[in-house]
N, CA, C and O atoms as CSV, one atom per row, in Angstrom:
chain,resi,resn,atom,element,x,y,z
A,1,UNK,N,N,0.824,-1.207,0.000
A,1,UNK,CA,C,0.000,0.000,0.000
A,1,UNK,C,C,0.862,1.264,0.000
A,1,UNK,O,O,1.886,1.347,0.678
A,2,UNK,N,N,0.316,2.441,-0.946
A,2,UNK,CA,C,1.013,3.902,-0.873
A,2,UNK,C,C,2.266,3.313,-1.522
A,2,UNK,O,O,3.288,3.936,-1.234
A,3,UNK,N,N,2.427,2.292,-2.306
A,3,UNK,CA,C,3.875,2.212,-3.200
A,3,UNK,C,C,3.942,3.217,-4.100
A,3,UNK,O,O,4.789,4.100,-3.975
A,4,UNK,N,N,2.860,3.200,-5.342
A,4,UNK,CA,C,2.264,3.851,-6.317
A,4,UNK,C,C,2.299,5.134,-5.852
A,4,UNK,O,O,2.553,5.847,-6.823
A,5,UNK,N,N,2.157,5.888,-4.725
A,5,UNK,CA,C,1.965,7.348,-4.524
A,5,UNK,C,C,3.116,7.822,-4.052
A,5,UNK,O,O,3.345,9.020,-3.879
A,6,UNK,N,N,4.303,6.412,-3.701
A,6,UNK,CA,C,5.954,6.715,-3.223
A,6,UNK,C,C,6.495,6.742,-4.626
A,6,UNK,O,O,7.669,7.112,-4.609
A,7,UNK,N,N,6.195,6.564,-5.443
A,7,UNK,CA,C,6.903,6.501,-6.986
A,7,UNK,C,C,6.477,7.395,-7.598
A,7,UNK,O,O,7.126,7.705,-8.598
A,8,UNK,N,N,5.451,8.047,-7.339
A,8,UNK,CA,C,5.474,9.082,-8.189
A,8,UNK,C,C,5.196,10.102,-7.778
A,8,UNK,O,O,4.465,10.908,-8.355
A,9,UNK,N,N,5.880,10.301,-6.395
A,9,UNK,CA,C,6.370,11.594,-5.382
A,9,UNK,C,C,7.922,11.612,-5.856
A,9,UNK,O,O,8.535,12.655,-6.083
A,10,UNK,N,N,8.604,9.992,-6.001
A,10,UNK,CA,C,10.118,10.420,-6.159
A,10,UNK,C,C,10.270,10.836,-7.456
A,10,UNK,O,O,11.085,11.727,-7.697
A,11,UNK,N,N,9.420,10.187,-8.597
A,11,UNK,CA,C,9.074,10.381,-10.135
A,11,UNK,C,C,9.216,12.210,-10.594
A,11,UNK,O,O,9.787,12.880,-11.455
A,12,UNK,N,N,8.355,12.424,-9.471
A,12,UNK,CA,C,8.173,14.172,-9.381
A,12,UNK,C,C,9.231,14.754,-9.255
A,12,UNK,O,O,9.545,15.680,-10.002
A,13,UNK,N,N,9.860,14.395,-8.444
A,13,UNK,CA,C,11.319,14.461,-7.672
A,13,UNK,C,C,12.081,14.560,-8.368
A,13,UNK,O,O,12.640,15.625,-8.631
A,14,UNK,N,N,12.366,13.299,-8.951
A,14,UNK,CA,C,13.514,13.420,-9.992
A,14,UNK,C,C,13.269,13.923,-11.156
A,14,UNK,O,O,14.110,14.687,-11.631
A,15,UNK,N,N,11.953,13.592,-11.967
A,15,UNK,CA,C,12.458,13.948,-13.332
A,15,UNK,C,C,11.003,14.777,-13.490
A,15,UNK,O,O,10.520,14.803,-14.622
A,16,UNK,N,N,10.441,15.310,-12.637
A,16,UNK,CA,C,9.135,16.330,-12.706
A,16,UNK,C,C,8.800,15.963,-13.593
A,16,UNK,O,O,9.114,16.323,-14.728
A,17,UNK,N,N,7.809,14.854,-13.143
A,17,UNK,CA,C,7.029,14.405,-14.183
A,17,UNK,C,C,6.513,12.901,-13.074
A,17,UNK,O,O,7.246,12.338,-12.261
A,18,UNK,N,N,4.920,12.526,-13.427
A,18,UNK,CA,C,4.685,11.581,-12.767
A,18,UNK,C,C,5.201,10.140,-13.519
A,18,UNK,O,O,5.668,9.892,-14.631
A,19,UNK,N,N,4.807,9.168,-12.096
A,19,UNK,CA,C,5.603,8.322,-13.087
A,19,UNK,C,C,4.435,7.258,-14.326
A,19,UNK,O,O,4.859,6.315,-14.994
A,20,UNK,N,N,3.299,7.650,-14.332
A,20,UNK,CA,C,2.947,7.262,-15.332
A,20,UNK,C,C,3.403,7.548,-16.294
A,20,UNK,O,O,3.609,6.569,-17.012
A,21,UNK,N,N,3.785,8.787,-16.848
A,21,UNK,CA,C,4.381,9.306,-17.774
A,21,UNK,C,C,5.581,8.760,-18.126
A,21,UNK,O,O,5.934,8.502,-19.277
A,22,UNK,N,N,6.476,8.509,-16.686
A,22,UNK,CA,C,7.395,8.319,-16.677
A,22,UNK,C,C,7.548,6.839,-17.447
A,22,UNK,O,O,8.411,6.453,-18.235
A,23,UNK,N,N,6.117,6.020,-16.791
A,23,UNK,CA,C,6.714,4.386,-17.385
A,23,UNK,C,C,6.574,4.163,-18.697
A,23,UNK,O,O,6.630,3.035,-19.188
A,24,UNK,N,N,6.271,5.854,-19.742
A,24,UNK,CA,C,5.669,5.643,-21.054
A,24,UNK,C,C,6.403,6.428,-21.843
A,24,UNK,O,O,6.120,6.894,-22.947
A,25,UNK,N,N,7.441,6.547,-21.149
A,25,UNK,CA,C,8.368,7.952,-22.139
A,25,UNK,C,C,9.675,7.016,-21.901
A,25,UNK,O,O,10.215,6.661,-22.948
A,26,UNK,N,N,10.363,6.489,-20.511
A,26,UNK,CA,C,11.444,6.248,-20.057
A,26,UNK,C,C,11.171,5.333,-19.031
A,26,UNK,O,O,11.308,5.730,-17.874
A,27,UNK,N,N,10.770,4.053,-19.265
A,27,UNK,CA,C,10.531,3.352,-18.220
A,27,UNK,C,C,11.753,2.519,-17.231
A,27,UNK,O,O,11.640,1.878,-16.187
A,28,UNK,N,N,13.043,2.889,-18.162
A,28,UNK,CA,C,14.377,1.963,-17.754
A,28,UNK,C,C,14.644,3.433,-16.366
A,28,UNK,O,O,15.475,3.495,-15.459
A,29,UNK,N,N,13.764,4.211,-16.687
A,29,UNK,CA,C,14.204,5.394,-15.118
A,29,UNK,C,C,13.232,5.266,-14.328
A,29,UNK,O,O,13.559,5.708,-13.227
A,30,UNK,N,N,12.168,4.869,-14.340
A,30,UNK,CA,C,11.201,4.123,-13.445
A,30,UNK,C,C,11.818,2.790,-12.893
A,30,UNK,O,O,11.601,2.499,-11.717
A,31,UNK,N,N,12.421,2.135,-13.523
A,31,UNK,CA,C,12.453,0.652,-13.016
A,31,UNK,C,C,13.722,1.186,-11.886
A,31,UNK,O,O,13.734,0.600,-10.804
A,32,UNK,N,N,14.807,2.314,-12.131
A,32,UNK,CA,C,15.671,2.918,-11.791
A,32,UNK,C,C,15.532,3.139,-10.497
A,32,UNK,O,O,16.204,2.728,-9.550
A,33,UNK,N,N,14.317,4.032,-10.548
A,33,UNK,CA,C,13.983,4.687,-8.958
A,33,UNK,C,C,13.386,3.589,-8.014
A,33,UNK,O,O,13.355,3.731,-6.792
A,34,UNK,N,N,12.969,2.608,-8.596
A,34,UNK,CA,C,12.204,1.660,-7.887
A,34,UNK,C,C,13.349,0.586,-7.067
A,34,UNK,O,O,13.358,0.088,-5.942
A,35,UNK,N,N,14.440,0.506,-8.445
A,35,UNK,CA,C,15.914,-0.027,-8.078
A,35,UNK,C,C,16.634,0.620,-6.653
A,35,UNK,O,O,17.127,0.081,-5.663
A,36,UNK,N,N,16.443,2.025,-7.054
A,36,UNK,CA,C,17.099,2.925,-5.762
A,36,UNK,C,C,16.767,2.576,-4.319
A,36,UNK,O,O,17.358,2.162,-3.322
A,37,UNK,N,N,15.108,3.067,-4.808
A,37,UNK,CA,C,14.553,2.654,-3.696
A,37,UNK,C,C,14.764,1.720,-2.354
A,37,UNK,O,O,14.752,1.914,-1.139
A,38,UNK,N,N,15.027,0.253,-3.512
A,38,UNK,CA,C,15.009,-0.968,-2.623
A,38,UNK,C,C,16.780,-1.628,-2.495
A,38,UNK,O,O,17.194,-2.775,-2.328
A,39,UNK,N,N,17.481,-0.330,-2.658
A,39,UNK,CA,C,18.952,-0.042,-2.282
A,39,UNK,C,C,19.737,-1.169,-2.853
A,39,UNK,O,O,20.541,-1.868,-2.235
A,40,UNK,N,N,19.260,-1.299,-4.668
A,40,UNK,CA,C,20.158,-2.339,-5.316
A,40,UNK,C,C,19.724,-3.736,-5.858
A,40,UNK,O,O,19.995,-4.345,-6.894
A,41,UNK,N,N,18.750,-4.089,-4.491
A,41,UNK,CA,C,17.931,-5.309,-4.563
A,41,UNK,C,C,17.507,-5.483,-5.909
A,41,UNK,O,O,16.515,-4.759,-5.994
A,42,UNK,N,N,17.702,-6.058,-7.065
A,42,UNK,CA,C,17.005,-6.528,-8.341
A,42,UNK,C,C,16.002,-7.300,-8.377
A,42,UNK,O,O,15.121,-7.135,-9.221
A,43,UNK,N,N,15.951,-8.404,-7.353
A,43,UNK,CA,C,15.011,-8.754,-7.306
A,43,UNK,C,C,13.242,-8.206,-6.931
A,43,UNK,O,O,12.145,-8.175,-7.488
A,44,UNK,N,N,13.740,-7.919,-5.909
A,44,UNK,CA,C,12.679,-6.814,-5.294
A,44,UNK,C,C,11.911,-5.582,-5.833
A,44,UNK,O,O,10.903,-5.022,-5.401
A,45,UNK,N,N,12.803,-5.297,-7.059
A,45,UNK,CA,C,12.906,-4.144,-7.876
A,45,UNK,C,C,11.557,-4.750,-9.052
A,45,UNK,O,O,10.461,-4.252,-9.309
A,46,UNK,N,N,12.185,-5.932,-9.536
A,46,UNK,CA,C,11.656,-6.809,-10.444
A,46,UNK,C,C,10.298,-6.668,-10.187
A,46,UNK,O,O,9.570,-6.055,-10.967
A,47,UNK,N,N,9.706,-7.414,-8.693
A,47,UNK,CA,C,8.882,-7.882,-8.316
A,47,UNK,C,C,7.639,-6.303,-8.489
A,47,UNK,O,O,6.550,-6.285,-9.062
A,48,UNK,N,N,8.113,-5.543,-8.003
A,48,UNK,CA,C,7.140,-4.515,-8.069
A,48,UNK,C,C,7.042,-3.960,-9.439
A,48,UNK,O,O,6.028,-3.665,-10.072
A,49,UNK,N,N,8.098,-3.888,-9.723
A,49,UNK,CA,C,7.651,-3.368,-11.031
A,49,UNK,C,C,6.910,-4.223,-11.874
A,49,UNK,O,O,6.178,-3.785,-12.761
A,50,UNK,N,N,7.048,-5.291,-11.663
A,50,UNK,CA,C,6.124,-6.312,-12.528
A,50,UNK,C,C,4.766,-5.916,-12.182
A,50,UNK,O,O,3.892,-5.437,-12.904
A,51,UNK,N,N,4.751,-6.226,-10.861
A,51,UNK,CA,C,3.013,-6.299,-10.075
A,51,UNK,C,C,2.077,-4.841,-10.318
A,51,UNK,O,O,0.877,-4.809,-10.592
A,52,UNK,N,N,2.981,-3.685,-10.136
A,52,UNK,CA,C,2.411,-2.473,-10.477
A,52,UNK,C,C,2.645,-1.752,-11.797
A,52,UNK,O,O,2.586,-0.523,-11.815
A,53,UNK,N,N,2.850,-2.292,-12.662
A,53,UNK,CA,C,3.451,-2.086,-14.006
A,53,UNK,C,C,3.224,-2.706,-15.405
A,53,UNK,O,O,2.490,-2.223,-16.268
A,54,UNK,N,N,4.089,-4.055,-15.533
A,54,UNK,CA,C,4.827,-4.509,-16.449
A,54,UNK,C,C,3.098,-5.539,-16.724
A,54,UNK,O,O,2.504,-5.685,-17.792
A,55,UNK,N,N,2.687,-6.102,-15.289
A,55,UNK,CA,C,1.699,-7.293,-15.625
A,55,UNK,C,C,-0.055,-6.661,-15.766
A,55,UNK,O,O,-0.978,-7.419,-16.064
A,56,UNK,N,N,-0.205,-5.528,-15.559
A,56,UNK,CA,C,-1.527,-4.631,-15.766
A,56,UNK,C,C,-1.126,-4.011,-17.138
A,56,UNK,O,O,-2.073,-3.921,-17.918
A,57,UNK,N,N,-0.127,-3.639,-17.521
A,57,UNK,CA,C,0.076,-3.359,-19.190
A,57,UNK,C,C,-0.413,-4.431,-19.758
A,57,UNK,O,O,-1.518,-4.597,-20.275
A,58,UNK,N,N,0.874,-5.480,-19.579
A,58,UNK,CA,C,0.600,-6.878,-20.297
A,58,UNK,C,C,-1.203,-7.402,-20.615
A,58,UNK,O,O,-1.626,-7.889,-21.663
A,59,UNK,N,N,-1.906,-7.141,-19.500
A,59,UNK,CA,C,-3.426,-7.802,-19.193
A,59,UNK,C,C,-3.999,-6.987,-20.055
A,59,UNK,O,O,-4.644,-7.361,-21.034
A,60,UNK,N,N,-3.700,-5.336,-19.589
A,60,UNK,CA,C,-4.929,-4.505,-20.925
A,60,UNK,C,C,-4.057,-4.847,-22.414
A,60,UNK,O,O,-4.824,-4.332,-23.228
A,61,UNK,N,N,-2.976,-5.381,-23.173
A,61,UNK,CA,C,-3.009,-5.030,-24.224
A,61,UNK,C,C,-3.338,-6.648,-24.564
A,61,UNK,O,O,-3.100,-7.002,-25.718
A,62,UNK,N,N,-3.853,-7.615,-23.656
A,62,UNK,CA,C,-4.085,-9.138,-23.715
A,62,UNK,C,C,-2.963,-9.821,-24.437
A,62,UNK,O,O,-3.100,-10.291,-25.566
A,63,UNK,N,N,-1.568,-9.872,-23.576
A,63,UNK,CA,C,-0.649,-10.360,-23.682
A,63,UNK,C,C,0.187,-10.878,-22.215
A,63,UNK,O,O,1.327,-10.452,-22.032
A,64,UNK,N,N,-0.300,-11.597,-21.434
A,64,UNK,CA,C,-0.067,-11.247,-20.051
A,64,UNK,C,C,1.649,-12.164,-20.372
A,64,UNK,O,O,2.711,-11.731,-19.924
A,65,UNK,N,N,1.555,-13.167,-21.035
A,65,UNK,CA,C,2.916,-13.739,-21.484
A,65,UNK,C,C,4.230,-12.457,-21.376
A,65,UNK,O,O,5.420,-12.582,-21.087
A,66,UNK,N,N,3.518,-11.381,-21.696
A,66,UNK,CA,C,4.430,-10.425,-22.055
A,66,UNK,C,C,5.147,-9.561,-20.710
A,66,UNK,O,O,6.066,-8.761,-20.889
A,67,UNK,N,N,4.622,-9.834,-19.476
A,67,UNK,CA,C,5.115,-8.998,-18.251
A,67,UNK,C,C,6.036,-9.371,-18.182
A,67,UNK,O,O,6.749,-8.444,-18.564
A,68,UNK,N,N,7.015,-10.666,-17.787
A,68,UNK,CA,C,8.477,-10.429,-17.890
A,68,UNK,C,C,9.036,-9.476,-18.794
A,68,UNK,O,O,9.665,-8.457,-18.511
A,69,UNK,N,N,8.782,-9.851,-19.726
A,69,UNK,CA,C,9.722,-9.068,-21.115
A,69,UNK,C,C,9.814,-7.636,-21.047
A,69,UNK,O,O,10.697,-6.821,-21.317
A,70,UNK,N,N,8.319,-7.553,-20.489
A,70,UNK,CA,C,8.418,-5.706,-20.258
A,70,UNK,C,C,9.363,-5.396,-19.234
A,70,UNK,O,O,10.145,-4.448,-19.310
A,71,UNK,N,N,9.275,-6.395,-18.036
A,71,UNK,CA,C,10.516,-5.928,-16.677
A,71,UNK,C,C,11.753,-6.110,-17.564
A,71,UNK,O,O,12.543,-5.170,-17.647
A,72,UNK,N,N,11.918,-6.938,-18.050
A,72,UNK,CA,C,13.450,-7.018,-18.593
A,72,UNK,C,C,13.816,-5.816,-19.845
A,72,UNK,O,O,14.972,-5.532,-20.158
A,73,UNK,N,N,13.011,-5.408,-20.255
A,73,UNK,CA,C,13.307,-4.581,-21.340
A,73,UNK,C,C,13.668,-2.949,-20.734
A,73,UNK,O,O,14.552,-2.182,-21.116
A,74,UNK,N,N,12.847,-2.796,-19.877
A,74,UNK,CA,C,13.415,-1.724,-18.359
A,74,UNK,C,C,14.696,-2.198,-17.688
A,74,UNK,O,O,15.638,-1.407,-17.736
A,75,UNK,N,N,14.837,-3.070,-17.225
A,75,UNK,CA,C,16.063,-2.953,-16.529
A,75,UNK,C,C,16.810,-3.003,-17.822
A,75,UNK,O,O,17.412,-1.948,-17.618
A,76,UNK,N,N,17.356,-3.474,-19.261
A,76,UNK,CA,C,18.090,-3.220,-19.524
A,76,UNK,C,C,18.012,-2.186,-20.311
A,76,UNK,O,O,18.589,-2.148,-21.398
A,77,UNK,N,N,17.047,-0.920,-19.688
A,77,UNK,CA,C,17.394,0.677,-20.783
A,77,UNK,C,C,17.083,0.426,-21.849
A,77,UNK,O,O,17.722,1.076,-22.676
A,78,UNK,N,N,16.275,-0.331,-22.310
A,78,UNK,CA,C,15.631,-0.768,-23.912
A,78,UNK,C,C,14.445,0.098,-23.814
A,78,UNK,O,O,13.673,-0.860,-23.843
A,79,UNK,N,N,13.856,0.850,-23.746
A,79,UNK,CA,C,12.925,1.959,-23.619
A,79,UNK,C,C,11.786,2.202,-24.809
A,79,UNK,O,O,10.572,2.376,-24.710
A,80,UNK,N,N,12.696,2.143,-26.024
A,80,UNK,CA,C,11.730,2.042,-27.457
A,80,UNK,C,C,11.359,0.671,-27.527
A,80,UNK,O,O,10.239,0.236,-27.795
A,81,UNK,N,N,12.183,0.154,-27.318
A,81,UNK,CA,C,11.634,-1.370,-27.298
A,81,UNK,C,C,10.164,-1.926,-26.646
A,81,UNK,O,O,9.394,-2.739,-27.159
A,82,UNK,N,N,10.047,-1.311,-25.518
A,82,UNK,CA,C,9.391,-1.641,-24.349
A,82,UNK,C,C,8.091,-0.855,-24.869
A,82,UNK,O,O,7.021,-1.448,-24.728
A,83,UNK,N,N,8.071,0.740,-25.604
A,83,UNK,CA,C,7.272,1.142,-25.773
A,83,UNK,C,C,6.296,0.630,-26.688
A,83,UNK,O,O,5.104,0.389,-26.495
A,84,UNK,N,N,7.227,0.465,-28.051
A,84,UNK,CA,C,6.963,0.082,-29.339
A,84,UNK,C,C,5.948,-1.568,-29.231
A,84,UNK,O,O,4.992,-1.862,-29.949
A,85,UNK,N,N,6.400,-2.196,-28.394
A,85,UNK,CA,C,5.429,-3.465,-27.935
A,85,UNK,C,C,4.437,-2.843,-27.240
A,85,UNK,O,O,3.403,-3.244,-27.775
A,86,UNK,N,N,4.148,-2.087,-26.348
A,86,UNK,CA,C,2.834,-1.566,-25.613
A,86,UNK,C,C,1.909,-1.169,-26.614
A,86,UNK,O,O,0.771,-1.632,-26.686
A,87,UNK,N,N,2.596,0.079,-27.749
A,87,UNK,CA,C,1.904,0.656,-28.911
A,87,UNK,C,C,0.886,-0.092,-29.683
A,87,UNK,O,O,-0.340,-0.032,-29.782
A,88,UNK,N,N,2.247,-1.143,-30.426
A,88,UNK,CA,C,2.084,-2.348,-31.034
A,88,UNK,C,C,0.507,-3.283,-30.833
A,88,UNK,O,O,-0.197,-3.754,-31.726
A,89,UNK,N,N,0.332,-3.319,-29.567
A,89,UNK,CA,C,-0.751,-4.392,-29.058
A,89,UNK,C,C,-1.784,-3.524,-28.027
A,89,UNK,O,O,-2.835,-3.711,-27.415
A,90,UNK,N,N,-1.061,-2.748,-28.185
A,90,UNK,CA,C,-3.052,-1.537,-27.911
A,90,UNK,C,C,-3.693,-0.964,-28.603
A,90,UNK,O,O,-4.731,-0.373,-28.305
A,91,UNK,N,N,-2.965,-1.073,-30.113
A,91,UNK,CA,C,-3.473,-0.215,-31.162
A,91,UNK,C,C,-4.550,-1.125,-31.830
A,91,UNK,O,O,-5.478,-0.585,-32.431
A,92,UNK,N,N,-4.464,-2.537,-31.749
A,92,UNK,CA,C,-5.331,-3.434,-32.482
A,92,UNK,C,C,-6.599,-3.916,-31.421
A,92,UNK,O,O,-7.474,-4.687,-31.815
């Protein structure tokens, strides 16, 4: 609880801008702050960003197969990548 309203107080913070925006412009700096957050932990990092993120994308564009790929495409700074699949499968 209040994760979502801690991410995009620090979202504000850092790059003034919420982090919805944030997970749709630059999401490898979302997965970033979430990284910070949990002081390195990747795993932990993973986990939320999946649960509040990566697997509610995946469900509305009816690809739920696809929530890893979205966490992994954030942590490794693949950003167009990550977008271009969201685009891709909400547009149809």
């Amino acid at each position: 609880p209040g994760m979502y309203q801690l991410l995009d107080f620090l979202s504000n913070l850092n790059y003034r801008t919420g982090c919805i925006d944030l997970l749709f412009t630059s999401p490898s700096r979302l997965y970033m702050l979430i990284l910070q957050y949990y002081r390195g932990d990747a795993a932990t990092a993973d986990i939320v960003f999946q649960m509040l993120f990566a697997t509610p994308i995946a469900t509305y564009i009816k690809r739920p197969e696809m929530a890893k790929t979205l966490v992994d495409l954030a942590k490794l700074g693949r950003d167009e990548e990550f977008i271009d699949i969201v685009k891709k499968h909400s547009a149809g």
